[in-house]
C-alpha positions, 0 to 999 in steps of 0.5 A: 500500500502505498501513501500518497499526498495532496493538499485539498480545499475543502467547503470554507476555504481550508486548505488540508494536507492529506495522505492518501493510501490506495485500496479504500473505496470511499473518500472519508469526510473530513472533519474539521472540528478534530483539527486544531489551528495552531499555525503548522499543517493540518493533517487529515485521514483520507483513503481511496479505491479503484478497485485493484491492487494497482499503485497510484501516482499523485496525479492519478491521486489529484484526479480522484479527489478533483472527480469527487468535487475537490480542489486539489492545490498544487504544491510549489516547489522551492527555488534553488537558492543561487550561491553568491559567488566565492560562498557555500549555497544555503540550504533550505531545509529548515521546516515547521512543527507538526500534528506529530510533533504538538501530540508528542509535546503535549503527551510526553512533555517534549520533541525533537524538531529536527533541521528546524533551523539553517546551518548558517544561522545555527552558525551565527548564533554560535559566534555571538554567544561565545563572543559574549560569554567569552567576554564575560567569563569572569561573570559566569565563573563568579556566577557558579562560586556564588552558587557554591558558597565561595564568594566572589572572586574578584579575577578569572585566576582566583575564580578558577582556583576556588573551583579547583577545591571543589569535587567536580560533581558539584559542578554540572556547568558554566552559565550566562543568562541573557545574553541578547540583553548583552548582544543586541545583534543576537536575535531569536530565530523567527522559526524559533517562536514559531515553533514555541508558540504552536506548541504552546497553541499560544497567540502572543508569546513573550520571552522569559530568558535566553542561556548559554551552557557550557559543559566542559570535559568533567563536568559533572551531572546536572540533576533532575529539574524542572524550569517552571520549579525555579520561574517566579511564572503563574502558568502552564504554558510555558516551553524550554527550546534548546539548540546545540551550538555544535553536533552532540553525541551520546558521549556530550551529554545532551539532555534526557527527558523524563517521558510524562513527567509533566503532567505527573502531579503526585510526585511532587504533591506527595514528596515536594521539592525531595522528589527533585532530588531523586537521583533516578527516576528510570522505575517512573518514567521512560527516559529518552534523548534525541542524541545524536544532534546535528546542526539546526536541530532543535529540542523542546520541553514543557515548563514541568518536564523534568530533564537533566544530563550524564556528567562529561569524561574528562577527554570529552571537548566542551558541549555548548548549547544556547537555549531560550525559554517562552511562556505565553503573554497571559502569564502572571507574577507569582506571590511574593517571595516568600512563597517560592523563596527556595528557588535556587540563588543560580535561578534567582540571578537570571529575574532580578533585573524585573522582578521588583518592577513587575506587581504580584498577579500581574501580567508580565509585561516587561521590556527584558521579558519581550513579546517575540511572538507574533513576530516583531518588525525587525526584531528577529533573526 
């Protein structure tokens, strides 16, 4: 049997993209109520007969649908992109996020969104975040001493010394915290909030922070954590994306995801904050990674979903991933902060410049906390 494809206006002037297998006698009715529009295709079962066992080319498809009072649209194909003389030709191979990949973002808590992005823009992200953490290494350095009880070393020297008297377990990563706020040339990917906003099923999307991790050769693990644990956000709607600055293999510890753990309410409801603490959730939850990663890939998790990674062999290279994290605009401040004052001091650094500035129970409606979805004039990448 074979799947064969064809877009189809329907009665209202939807357009549906549907796959069509040969051997049904009917054409099945479409039901537009089942689809949600969030923005990507919709897809739609759609099966035919001719009464053999004969297989079908898409235009013998475009001509069935026609005769059964359809209008079948013709896709059009994309245009060679023409290489400037002396340079490598872009690839067009980004694409959109799917019915497939919202079902598995809202039941398992995450998705892999493969070649998402260009290779050359996956390209400039890279030089800008590491032009501005390489320029603020001593900050990311007295970030993680802060962290870990040791104060703050006054140069890069005495920063790394300090860590040097601590067990490398202990120190999962190097972080800085917003960096477009340091670079403005460093925009979010207009696919990006693209993506983040159909999964999310949101209308207007705000940014709540962009981050650069580096794990270096020894590093240690990072444990088990949720984002929306460590956010001072009253919402559900909230979705992490993280974008490997370079190709990622098992051996680089990219992110696992606990499958489900966003919708599980008892761990914490019965065990709070200790259930973050458990070392391995495998007998709970099905574990998954989307390793290996190349260039342009994109993986995505929900607010609630907990994650982590493997610690580093001492002879790995560094695994550099820059993320950015999106909630939706009807979000609001949570109560003060003796409601949530555990939030961990490395969290706390990356909301003090707003929090003051924004009320309690109040919509978040900040200039570091942008609106990036619909996409703003002139504000993209």
């Amino acid at each position: 049997m074979v799947l064969l494809s064809a877009f189809v206006q329907i009665p209202g002037g939807i357009l549906v993209r549907c796959g069509v297998s040969a051997r049904r006698k009917r054409v099945d009715p479409i039901c537009t109520s089942n689809f949600r529009n969030t923005g990507s295709d919709l897809e739609a079962p759609f099966t035919l007969d001719a009464g053999s066992d004969e297989d079908y080319s898409q235009e013998d498809v475009d001509s069935i649908l026609a005769n059964a009072g359809f209008t079948v649209a013709k896709q059009k194909p994309k245009k060679a992109v023409e290489p400037e003389s002396g340079k490598k030709p872009k690839i067009a191979r980004n694409r959109s996020v799917t019915n497939k990949d919202i079902i598995q973002f809202e039941r398992e808590g995450h998705v892999a969104c493969r070649d998402l992005l260009l290779e050359e823009q996956v390209e400039d992200l890279r030089e800008k975040t590491l032009k501005v953490f390489e320029d603020r290494l001593l900050e990311s350095y007295q970030q993680k001493c802060s962290v870990l009880g040791l104060g703050t070393p006054g140069t890069l020297a005495e920063a790394k010394e300090s860590l040097e008297t601590v067990d490398n377990d202990k120190i999962p990563f190097l972080q800085l915290f917003n960096l477009r706020k340091m670079n403005p040339s460093l925009l979010i990917p207009e696919q990006l909030a693209q993506a983040a906003a159909t999964l999310l099923g949101s209308k207007r999307l705000r940014v709540y922070q962009d981050s650069i991790f580096v794990k270096r050769g020894g590093d240690g693990p990072t444990l088990w954590h949720s984002d929306l644990n460590m956010a001072p956000l009253d919402t559900n709607r909230f979705v992490t994306a993280w974008i490997p600055l370079h190709p990622v293999t098992e051996e680089l510890a990219p992110l696992c995801f606990a499958t489900g753990s966003h919708t599980d309410f008892s761990g914490c409801y019965w065990k709070g904050r200790q259930f973050l603490r458990e070392e391995d959730l495998s007998s709970r939850y099905q574990v998954q990674s989307y390793s290996p990663l190349k260039i342009g890939d994109v993986t995505f998790h929900h607010g609630w979903t907990l994650h982590g990674t493997d610690g580093m062999d001492l002879t790995c290279d560094p695994r550099i991933a820059w993320t950015v994290s999106f909630f939706c605009e009807e979000s609001t401040r949570l109560l003060p902060e003796r409601f949530w004052s555990d939030i961990p001091t490395e969290d706390r650094m990356s909301y003090q410049r707003w929090i003051k500035e924004v009320k309690t129970s109040k919509p978040l409606n900040h200039p570091d906390l942008e609106v990036v979805f619909p996409v703003p004039k002139k504000k993209m990448g």
